[in-house]
N, C-alpha and C positions, 0 to 999 in steps of 0.2 A: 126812503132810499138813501137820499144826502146823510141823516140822521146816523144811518145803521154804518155807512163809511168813515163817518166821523168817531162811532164810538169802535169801531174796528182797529181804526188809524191808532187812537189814544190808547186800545190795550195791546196793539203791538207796539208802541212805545214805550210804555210799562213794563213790555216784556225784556226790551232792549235794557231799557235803564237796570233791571236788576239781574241781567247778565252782564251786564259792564259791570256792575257793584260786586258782583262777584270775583270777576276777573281782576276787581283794584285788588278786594283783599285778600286774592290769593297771593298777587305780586307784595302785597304787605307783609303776609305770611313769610313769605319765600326772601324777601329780605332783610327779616326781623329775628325769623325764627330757622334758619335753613341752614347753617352752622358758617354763616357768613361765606356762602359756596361764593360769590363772586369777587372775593378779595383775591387779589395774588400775590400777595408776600409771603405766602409758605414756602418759603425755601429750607434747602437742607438745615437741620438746627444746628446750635452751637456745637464745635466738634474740638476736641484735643488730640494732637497725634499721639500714637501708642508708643511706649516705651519700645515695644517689640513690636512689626507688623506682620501681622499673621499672613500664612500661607493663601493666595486665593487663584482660584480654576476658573477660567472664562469659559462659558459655552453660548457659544453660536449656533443654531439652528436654521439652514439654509439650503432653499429650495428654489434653484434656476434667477441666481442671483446678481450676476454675472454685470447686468446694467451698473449696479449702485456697489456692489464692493472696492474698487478701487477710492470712491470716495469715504468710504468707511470702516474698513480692513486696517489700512494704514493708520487711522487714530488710535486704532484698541493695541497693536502691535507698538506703537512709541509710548505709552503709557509709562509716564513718570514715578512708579509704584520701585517703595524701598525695599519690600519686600519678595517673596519669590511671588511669584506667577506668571500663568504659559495661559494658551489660547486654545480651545478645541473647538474647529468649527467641521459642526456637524455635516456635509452633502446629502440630504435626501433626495436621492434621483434625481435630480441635476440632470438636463441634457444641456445647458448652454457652458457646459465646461468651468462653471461655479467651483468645484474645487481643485482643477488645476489651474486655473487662476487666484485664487488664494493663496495655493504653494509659491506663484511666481510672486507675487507680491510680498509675499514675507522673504524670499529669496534675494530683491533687491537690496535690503535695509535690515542695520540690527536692529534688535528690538525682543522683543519678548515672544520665548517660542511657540510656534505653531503647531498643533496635530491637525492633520485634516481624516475626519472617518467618513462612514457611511452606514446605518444603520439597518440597512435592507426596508422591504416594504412595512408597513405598520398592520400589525395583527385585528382582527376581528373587535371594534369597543374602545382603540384607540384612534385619536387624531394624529394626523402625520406630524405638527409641529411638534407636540410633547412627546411620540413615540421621538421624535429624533432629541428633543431634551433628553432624555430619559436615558438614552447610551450615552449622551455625553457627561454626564452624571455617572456613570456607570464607570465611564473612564476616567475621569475626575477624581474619583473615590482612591485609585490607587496613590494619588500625589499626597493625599490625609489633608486635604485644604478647611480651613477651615473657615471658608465663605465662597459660594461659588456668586458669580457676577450671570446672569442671566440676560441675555441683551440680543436685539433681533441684527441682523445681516444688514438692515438700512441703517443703522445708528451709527454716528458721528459724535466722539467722544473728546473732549477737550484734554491736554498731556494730562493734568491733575483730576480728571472725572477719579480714576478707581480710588486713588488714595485720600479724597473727599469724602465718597461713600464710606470707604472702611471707617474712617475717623469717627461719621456719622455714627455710626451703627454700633463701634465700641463705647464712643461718649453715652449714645443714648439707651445704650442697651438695649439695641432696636435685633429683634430677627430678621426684618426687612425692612431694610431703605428701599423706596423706588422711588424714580424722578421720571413726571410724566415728558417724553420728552418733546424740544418745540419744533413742530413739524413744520415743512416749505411751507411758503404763501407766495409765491411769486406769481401763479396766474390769478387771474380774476377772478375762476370760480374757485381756485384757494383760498382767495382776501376772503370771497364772501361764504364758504361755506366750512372752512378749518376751524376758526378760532369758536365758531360757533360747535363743534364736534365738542373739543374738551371743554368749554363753556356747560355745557350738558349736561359731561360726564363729574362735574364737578358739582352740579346741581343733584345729581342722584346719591354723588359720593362725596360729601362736604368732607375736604380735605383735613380742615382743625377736629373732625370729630375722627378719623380713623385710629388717630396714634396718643387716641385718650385714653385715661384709666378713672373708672370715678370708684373715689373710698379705696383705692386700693385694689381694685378687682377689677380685671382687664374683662372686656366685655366683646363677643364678636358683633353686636347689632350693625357698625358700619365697620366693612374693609373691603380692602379694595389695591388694586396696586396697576402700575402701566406696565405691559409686557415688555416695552423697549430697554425699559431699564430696571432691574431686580435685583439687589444686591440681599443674598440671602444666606444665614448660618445655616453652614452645613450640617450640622445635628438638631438643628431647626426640620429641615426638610426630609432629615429621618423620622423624626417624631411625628411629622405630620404626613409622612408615608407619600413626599412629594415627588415624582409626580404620578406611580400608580394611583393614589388616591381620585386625583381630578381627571382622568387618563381619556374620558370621554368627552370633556369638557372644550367648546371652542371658544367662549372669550376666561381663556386659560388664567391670563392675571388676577380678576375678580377670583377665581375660581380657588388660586393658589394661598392670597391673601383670606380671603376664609378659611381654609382649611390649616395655616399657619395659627393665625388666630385662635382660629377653635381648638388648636391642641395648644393653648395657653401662651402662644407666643406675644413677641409686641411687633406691630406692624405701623410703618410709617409710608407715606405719600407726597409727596409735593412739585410743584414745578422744577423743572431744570434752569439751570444757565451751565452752557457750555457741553451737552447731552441734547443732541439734534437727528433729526432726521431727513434724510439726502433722500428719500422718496419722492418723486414728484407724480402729482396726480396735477396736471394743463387741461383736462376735459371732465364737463358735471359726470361724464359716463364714468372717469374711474373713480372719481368720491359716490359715487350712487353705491359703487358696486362695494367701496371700501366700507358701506355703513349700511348696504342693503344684506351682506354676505351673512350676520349673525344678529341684526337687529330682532328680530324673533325668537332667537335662542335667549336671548337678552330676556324676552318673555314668558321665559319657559315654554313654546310652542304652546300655550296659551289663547284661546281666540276670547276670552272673557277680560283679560290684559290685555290684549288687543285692543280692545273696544275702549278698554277706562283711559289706555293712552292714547289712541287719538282724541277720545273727549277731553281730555286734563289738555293737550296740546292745542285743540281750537277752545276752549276755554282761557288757556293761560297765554296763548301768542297773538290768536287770531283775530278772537272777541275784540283786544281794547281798538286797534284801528276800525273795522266793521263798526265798533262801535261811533265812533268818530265821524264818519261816513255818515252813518244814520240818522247819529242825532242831529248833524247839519243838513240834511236832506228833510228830515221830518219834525225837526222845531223842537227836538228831544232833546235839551239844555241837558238836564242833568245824566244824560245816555253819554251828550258828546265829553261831558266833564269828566264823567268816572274813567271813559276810553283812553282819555288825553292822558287821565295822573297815571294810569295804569299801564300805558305805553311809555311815559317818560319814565316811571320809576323800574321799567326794563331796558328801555336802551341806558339807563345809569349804572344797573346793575352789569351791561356786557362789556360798559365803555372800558373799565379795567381789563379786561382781557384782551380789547383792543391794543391797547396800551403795552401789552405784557408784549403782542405781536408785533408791535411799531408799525399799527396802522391806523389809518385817518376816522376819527372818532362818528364820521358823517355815516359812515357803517352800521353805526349804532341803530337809526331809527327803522333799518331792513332788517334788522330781527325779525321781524313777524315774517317778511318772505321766505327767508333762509329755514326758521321752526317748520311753512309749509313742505319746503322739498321735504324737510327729515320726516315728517307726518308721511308724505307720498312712499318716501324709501322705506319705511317702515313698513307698511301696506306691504309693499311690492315683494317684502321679504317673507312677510307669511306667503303670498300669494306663490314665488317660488318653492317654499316649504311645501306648499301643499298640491304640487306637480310632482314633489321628487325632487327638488333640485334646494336641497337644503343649504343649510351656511357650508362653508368652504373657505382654505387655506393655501393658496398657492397652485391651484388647479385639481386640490382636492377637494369632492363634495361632497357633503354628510347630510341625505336626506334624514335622517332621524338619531336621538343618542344613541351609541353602541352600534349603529351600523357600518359596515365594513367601508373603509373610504372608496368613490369610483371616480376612477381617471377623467377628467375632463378637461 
């Protein structure tokens, strides 16, 4: 009996040790070969002001906005931009007085002028925010701009943010600039659960590889873009039949940036400085909800993606500490070693985006906590998926693509 315990002990050790070894060389993988996803110096690139600055149409898409506009209304409205451009913020059924409060706020201050519309409800297969893109574009079209600025009703815009982008995007010959922008962290479950958000999404979407060409030949395998901030050629987003094209689509940016792409565009990414957002989520419940609302759509309402990503997630987060654990519990040297390099060379890899936050690097070694919540919210999001209570935009919910949005 002692015998059959002993050699039990030793093959569940063995088993630890090379799922630790696995989980090192995936995090070797992931910071060798992952398009260096945890650096953050991609900033906007080299830019020269234009001789002539072209025409550009802001569209705002906003739905019962009323909290955060005044702290972000007023940046897009003072924009230091030489050339012409106005502001159209869209109202999608607004009951908290969302656009006449916009009017008051551009009413106080000069600046650059404002339409405020309203789009009526969104037909049968589209989402509320891009049906309401989609007439401000509509109304956009008559100015003949040629770059509309795409940018959500939380964003907080620095005076020089639009005349940055445009620079960008005429130096580089970009179809789209977008700047992921840097979101609140002032509560606690902001410190520990934001930075890690676009840590993620930069892990899926390695920034240096979107706005590559290799040989010459622009390629769509990675694109990608943040909704917050999308500076996009307006015959850019004709060619790519933007945004009937993506029209069902709810993480709409990813959506837009492919579909740019793939009709032969050049698509760019990178962090902000001075492009923020004045959203505050103080409670795990509204970051749950902010990353539980389309984590599955994210999967293509897939339950076989489902599965490989919670396994890749307890695999790549959870493994190297457990392992740790283990091997000092059960005498598994080489368990607790592979756990340890494999956890360090993860909190290495996040500490830069700590950094990017200006917050305290001791953060780093809760990685593995903060990857559980998003495992959980993850779950949680098929599991509403498959009641009916699909992803959702502002109290709209889309149990399925192309279903009619319902009020909630």
């Amino acid at each position: 009996m002692g015998q059959t315990a002993h050699v039990s002990a030793d093959a569940w050790t063995s088993v630890v040790t090379v799922v630790s070894a696995l989980s090192l060389a995936a995090w070797l993988w992931l910071l060798l070969a992952q398009g260096f996803f945890w650096r953050t110096d991609v900033r906007l690139p080299d830019r020269a002001d234009p001789d002539v600055w072209p025409p550009v149409c802001v569209v705002v898409p906003a739905r019962d906005e009323a909290g955060v506009l005044p702290a972000s209304l007023p940046s897009l409205l003072a924009q230091d931009y030489p050339g012409r451009a106005e502001v159209f913020l869209i109202d999608d059924g607004s009951t908290d007085g969302t656009g006449d409060l916009a009017r008051d706020l551009a009413g106080r201050r000069d600046g650059l002028a404002l339409t405020v519309a309203s789009p009526g409800e969104p037909p049968a297969g589209w989402t509320g925010k891009l049906w309401a893109v989609r007439h401000g574009i509509h109304l956009a079209r008559a100015r003949e701009p040629e770059y509309l600025l795409l940018t959500d009703a939380d964003i907080a815009h620095a005076p020089d943010s639009l005349r940055q982008l445009v620079a960008a995007a005429r130096t580089g010959g970009f179809d789209v600039v977008s700047q992921m922008a840097r979101l609140r962290v002032e509560s606690a479950w902001e410190r520990l659960v934001v930075p890690a958000f676009v840590y993620f999404f930069a892990q899926l979407y390695p920034f240096r590889r979107i706005g590559k060409e290799r040989a010459g030949k622009r390629t769509t395998r990675t694109a990608a873009a943040a909704g917050g901030c999308v500076l996009l050629r307006a015959d850019a987003a004709e060619r790519a039949r933007i945004p009937d094209a993506i029209r069902h689509a709810v993480i709409d940016d990813v959506a837009l940036a492919r579909a740019v792409k793939g009709s032969g565009g050049r698509v760019w990414l990178g962090l902000a400085d001075g492009v923020d957002s004045v959203r505050p989520y103080p409670r795990l419940h509204d970051l749950w909800r902010m990353v539980s609302r389309s984590a599955y759509a994210q999967l293509r309402h897939n339950p076989l993606l489902l599965a490989g990503t919670v396994a890749g997630l307890a695999l790549v987060y959870l493994v190297p500490p457990a392992a740790v654990v283990a091997g000092a519990v059960a005498g598994g040297t080489a368990a607790a070693v592979c756990g340890a390099a494999a956890w360090l060379v993860m909190a290495g890899t996040y500490a830069p985006m700590l950094r990017y936050y200006r917050l305290p690097l001791w953060l780093a070694p809760l990685l593995p906590f903060t990857a559980f919540l998003y495992l959980l919210m993850t779950v949680d999001s098929a599991v509403q998926h498959y009641r009916g209570r699909g992803a959702a935009w502002k109290g709209r919910t889309y149990a399925r693509p192309g279903a009619l949005p319902d009020e909630g």
